[in-house]
Structure formats: structure tokens, C-alpha cells
Backbone bond lengths (Angstrom), bond angles and torsions (degrees), N, CA, C in turn:
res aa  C-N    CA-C-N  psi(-1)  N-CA   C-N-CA  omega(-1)  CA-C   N-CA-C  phi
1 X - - - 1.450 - - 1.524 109.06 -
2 X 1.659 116.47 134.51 1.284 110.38 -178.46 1.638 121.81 -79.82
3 X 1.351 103.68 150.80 1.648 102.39 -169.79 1.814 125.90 -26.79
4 X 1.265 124.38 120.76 1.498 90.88 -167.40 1.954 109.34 -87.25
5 X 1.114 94.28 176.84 1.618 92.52 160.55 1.780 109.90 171.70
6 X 1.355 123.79 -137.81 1.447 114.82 -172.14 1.803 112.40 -34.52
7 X 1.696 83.01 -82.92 1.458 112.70 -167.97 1.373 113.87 -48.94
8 X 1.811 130.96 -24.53 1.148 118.88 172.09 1.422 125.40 -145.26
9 X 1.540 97.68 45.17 1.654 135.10 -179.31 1.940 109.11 -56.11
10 X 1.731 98.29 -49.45 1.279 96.69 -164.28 1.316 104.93 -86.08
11 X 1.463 103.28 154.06 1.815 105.86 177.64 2.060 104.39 -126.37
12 X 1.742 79.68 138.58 1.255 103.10 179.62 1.443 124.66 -107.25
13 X 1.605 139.13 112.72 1.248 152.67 -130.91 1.835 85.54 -109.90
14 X 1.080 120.84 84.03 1.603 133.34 160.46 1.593 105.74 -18.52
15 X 1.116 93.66 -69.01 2.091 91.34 -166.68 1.582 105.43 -70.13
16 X 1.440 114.22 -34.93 1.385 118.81 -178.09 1.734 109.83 -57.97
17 X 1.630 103.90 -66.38 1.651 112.72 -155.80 1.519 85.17 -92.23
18 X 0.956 158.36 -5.91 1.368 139.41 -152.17 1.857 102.67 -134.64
19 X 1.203 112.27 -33.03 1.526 127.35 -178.01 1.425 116.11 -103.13
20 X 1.168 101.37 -77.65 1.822 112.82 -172.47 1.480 111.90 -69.26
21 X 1.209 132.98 -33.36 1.238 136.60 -172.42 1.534 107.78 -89.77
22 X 1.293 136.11 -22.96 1.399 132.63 174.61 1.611 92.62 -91.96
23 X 1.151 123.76 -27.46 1.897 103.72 -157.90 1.810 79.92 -91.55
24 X 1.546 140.66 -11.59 1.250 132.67 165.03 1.337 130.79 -53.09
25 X 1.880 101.22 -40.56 1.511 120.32 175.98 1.571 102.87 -79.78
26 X 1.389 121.34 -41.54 1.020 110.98 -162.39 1.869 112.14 -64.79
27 X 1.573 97.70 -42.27 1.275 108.54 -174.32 1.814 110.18 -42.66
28 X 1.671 103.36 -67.21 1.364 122.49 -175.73 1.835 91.94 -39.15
29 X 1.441 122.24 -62.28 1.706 97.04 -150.53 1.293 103.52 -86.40
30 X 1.695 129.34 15.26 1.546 131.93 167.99 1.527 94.34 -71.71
31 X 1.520 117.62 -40.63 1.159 122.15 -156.26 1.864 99.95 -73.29
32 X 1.260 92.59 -39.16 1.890 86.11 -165.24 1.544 94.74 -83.13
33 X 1.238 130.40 -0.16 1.843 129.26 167.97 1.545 91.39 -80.74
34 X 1.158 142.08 -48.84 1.297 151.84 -134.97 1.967 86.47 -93.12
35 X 1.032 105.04 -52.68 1.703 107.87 -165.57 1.600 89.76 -87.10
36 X 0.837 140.25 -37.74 1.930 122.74 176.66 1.547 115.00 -82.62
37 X 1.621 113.50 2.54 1.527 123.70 162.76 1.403 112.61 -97.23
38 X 1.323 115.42 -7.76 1.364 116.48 -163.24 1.731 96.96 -115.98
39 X 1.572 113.79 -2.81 1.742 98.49 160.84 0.822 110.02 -91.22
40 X 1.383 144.88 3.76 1.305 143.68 166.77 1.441 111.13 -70.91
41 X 1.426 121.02 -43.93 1.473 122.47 -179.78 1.552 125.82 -113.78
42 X 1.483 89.35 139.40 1.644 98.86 -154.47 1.735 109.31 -64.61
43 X 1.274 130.43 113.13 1.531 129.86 149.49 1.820 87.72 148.32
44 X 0.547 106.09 -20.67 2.087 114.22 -167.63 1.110 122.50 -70.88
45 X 1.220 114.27 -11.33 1.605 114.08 -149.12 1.397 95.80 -101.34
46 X 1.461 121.06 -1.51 1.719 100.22 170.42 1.503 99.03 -108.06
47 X 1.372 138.39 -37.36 1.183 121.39 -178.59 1.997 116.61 -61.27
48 X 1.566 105.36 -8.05 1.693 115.43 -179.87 1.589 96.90 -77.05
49 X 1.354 100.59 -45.69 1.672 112.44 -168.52 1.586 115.90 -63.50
50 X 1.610 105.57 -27.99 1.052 117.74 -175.18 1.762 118.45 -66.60
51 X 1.821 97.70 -46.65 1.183 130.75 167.86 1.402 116.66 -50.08
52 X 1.270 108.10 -41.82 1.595 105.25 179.40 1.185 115.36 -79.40
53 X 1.364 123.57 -36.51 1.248 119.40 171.13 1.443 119.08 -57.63
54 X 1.277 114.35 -64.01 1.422 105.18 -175.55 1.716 109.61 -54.27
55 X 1.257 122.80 -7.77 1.217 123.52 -152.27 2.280 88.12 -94.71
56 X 1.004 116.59 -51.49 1.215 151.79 176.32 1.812 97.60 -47.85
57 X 1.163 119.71 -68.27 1.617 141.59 -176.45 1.782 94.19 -68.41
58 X 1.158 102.00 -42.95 1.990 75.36 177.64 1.450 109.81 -94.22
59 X 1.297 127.05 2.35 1.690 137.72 -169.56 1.648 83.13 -88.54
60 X 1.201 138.19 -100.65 1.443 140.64 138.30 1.316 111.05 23.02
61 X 1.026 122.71 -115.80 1.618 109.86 176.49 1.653 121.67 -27.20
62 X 0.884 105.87 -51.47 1.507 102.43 167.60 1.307 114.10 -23.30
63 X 1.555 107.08 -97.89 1.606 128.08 165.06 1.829 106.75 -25.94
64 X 1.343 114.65 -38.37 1.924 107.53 -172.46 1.858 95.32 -75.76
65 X 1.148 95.53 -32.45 1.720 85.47 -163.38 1.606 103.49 -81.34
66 X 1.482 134.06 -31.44 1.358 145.99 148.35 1.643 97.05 -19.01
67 X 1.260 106.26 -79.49 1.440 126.23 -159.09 1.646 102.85 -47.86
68 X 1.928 110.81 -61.80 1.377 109.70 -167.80 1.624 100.07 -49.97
69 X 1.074 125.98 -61.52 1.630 122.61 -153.94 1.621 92.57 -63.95
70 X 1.284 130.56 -45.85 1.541 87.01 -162.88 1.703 107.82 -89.02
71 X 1.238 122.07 12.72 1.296 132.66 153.12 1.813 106.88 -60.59
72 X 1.028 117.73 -81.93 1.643 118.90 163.61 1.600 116.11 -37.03
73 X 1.353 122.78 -37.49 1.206 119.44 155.80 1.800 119.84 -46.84
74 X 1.375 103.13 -70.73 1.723 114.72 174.07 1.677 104.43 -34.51
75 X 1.747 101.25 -62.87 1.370 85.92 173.46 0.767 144.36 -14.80
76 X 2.093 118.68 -78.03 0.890 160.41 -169.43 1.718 111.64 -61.49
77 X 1.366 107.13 -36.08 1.994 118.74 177.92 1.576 96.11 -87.76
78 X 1.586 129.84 1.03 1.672 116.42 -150.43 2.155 69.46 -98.94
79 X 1.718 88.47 -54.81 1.879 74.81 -171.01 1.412 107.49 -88.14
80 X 0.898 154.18 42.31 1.344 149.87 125.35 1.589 125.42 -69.29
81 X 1.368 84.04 -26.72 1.890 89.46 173.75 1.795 117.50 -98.90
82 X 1.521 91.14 -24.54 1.378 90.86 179.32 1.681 102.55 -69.09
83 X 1.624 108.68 -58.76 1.774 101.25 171.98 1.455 117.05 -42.56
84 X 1.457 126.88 -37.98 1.409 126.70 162.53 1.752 118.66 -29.90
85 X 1.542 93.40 -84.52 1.845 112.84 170.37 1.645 107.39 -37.89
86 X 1.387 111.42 -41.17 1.391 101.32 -170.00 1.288 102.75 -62.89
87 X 1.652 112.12 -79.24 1.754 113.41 176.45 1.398 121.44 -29.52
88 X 1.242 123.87 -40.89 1.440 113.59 178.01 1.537 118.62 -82.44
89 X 1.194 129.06 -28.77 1.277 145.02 170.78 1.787 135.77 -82.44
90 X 1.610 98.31 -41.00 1.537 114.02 -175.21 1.574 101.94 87.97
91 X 1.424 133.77 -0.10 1.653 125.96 -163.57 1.582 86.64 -135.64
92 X 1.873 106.68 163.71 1.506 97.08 173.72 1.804 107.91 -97.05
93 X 1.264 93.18 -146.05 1.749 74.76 -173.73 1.482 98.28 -98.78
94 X 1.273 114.55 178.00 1.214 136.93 163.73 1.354 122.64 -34.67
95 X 1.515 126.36 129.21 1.815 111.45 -168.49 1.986 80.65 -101.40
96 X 0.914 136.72 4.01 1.556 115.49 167.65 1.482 114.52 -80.09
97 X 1.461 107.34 -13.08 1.596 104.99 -167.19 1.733 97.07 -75.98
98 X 1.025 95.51 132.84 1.888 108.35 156.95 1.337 126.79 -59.43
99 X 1.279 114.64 173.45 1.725 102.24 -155.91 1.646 75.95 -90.15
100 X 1.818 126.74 -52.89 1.325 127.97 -173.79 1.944 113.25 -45.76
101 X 0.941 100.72 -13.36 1.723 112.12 -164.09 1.624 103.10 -98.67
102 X 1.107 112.08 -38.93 1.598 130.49 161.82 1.770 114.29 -52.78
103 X 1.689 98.92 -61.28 1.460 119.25 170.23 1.508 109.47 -23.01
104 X 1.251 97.49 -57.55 1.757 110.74 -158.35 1.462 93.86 -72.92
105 X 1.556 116.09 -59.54 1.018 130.25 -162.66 1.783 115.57 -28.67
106 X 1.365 106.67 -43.45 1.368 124.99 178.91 1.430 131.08 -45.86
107 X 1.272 100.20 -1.30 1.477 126.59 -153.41 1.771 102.44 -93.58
108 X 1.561 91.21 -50.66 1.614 109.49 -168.83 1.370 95.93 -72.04
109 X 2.000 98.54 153.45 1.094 109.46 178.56 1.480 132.88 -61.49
110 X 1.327 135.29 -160.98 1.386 131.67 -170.85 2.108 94.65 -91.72
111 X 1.527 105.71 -31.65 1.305 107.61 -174.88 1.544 97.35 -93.67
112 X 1.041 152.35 -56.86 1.578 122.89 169.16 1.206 134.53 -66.12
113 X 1.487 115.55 -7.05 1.891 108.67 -162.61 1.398 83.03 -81.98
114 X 1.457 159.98 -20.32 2.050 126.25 176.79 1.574 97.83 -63.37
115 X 1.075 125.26 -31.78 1.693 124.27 -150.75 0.793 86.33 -99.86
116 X 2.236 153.44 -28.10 1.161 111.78 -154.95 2.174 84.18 -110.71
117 X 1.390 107.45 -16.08 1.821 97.22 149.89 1.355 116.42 -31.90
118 X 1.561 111.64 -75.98 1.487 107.88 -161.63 1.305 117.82 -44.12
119 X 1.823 110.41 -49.61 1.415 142.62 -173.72 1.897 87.32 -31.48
120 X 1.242 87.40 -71.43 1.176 113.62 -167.11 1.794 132.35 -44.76
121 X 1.354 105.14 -32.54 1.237 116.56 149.56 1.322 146.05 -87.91
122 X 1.548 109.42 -21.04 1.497 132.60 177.43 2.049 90.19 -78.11
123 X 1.477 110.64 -71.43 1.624 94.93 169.56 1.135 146.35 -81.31
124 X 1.545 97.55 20.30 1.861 108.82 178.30 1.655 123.59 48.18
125 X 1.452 102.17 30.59 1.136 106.72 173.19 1.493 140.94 -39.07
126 X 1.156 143.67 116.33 1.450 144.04 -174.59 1.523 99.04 -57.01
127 X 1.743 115.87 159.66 1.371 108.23 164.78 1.687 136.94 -70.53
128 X 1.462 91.03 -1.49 1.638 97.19 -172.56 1.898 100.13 -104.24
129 X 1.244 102.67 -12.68 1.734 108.25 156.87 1.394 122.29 -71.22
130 X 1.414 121.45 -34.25 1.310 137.12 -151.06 1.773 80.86 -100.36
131 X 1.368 135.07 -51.98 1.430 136.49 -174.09 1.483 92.04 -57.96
132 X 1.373 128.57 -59.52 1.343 117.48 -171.57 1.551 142.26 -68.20
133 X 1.610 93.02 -16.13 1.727 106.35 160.32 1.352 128.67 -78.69
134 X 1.488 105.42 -18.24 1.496 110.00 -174.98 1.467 101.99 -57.72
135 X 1.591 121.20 140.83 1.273 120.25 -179.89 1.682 110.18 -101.84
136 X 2.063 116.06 -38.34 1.054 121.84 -179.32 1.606 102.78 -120.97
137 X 1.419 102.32 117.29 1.853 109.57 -157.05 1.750 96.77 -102.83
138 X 0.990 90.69 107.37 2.067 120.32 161.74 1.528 112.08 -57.60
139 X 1.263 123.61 74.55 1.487 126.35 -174.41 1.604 110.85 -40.08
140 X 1.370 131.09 161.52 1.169 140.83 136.11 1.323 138.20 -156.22
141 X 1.582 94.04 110.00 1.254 111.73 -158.48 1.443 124.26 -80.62
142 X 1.412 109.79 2.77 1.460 134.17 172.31 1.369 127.36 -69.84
143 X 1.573 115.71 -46.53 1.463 114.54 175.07 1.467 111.85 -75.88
144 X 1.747 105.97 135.20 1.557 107.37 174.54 1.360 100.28 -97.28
């Protein structure tokens, strides 16, 4: 894998963002063409209705189950960095930092991430500020 850093930090899940998640949208609005063609004709309209729903309930879940893991992810990077800050520092981190501000944070090395924390809270840095100051970038090839 090539070195990571700004430009090719984020990772993209092929079957997920590129496969499963468009044939999800696509499915759901076949379904709501399928159920607003089917009040027009008499006997249809519950097996369309039926269709949309299930069509709707796996579009939905989709997106909830997306969401939980990289929520449990955040989690999971919020105390990894705080045990980080601690060992390198003796203090935990900052309760102003954001969990997204943390996210990034993970990036910086073991010798800039206390200094680019502080940086980071004194100028309320966004995470795509905090990605762009890092000078020596700490790959992680773990979060999807």
C-alpha cells in the first residue's frame, strides 16, 4: 500500500459505496415509480406497497448500520487517542475537542499530535485543517 497521507487518507469500500449503496437507492425509487404506477391499476397497489416497503427498510437499514459502525469506530479512535495524549503527555485530552476533530487528529505524529491538540483547540480547527497541518502523517489503514 502506498504511503498514506492528505490526498489519499480516505478509504473507499468498492462493494459498499460503489455497488450496494447505489443499487439500494436505485432499488427504493424503482419501487416508489412501481407503487405510483400501480395506483393507477386496479388489484396492485398492495403487492407495489409491499415492494416499497421492504424496498425502503433495507435502503434504511443500510445507511443505520453504515452509521452505527463508524460511530463505534469514533468511539473506538476517541479512546485510542485519549490513551495516546495520556502516554505522551501524563493529562487526557481536551473535553472541547470534537469527536470529528479527534478523528483527524489521529493522523499526527507521536511528536506533534500534544502541540497540534492544543493548536487545535485554542484555534478551533476544522478536521480538514487539522489533516492539513500534520507535517509527519501516522497512517491508518483500519478505518473503513
Amino acid at each position: 500500500m502506498d504511503k498514506q497521507n492528505y490526498k489519499n487518507h480516505a478509504r473507499m469500500v468498492p462493494g459498499f459505496h460503489y455497488v450496494l449503496a447505489p443499487l439500494a437507492l436505485l432499488t427504493t425509487l424503482s419501487a416508489v415509480v412501481y407503487w405510483v404506477l400501480s395506483m393507477f391499476e386496479e388489484g396492485s397497489l398492495f403487492s407495489s406497497s409491499l415492494i416499497l416497503l421492504v424496498a425502503l427498510i433495507t435502503t434504511i437499514g443500510l445507511f443505520f448500520t453504515r452509521m452505527f459502525a463508524t460511530t463505534v469506530q469514533d468511539r473506538a479512535v476517541r479512546a485510542e487517542e485519549n490513551l495516546r495524549y495520556y502516554t505522551l503527555t501524563g493529562n487526557l485530552l481536551d473535553d472541547q475537542l470534537t469527536i470529528k476533530q479527534i478523528v483527524a487528529l489521529r493522523f499526527a505524529s507521536d511528536e506533534e499530535f500534544p502541540d497540534l491538540c492544543r493548536k487545535t483547540v485554542e484555534e478551533n480547527l476544522t478536521p480538514k485543517e487539522i489533516k492539513k497541518s500534520i507535517k509527519t502523517w501516522k497512517a491508518d489503514h483500519n478505518r473503513v
